[in-house]
N, C-alpha and C positions, 0 to 999 in steps of 0.2 A: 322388535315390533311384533306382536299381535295379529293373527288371521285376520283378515278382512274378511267379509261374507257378504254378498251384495241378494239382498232378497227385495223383491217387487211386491206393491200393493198390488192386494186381488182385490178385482178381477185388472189383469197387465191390462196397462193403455200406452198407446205410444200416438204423440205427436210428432212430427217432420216435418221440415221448411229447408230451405236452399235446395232440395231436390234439382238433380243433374242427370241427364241418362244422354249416354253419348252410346247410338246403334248404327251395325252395319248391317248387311244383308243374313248373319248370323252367328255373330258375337256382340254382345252389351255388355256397358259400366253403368250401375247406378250409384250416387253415392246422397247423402242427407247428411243434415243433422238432427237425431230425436233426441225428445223429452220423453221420460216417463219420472214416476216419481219410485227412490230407494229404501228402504227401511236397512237404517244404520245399526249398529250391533247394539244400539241401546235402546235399541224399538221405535226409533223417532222417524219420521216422514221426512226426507231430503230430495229435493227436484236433482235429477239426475241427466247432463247432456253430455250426449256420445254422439261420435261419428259413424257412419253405416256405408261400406263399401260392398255391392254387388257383383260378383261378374257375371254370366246370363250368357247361354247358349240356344241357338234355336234346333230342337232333333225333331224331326218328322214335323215339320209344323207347328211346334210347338215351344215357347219360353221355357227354358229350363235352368233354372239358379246352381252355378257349378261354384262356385263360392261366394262365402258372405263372410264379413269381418265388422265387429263392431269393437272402439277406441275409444279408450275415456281421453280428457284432455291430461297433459302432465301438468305436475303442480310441482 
């Protein structure tokens, strides 16, 4: 099998829905599901949905992203 390369149409846009944020007094989860769209190894436009898991600290007042992870689906 062949590299994959996942490159994005500029300018990147991402859409998200099912959005989920479960916070306490100073730890958060966010998780989604976005679209954006892929350019496949043969130059062609493919919508592309991935999963996006957050975790989110609050330091001095403030939201702070201590991990992200995004998940294609398996196929």
């Amino acid at each position: 099998m062949g590299d994959i390369f996942f490159l994005q149409e500029k300018p990147v846009t991402f859409a998200f829905h099912d959005v989920n944020i479960t916070a306490g007094t100073d730890v958060a989860f966010a998780t989604a599901v976005g679209r954006c769209i892929n350019i496949d190894n043969n130059g062609e436009r493919e919508p592309l949905e991935f999963r996006l898991t957050m975790g989110l600290r609050k330091i001095d007042g403030k939201w702070r992203i201590m991990h992200e992870h995004h998940s294609l689906p398996a196929m």
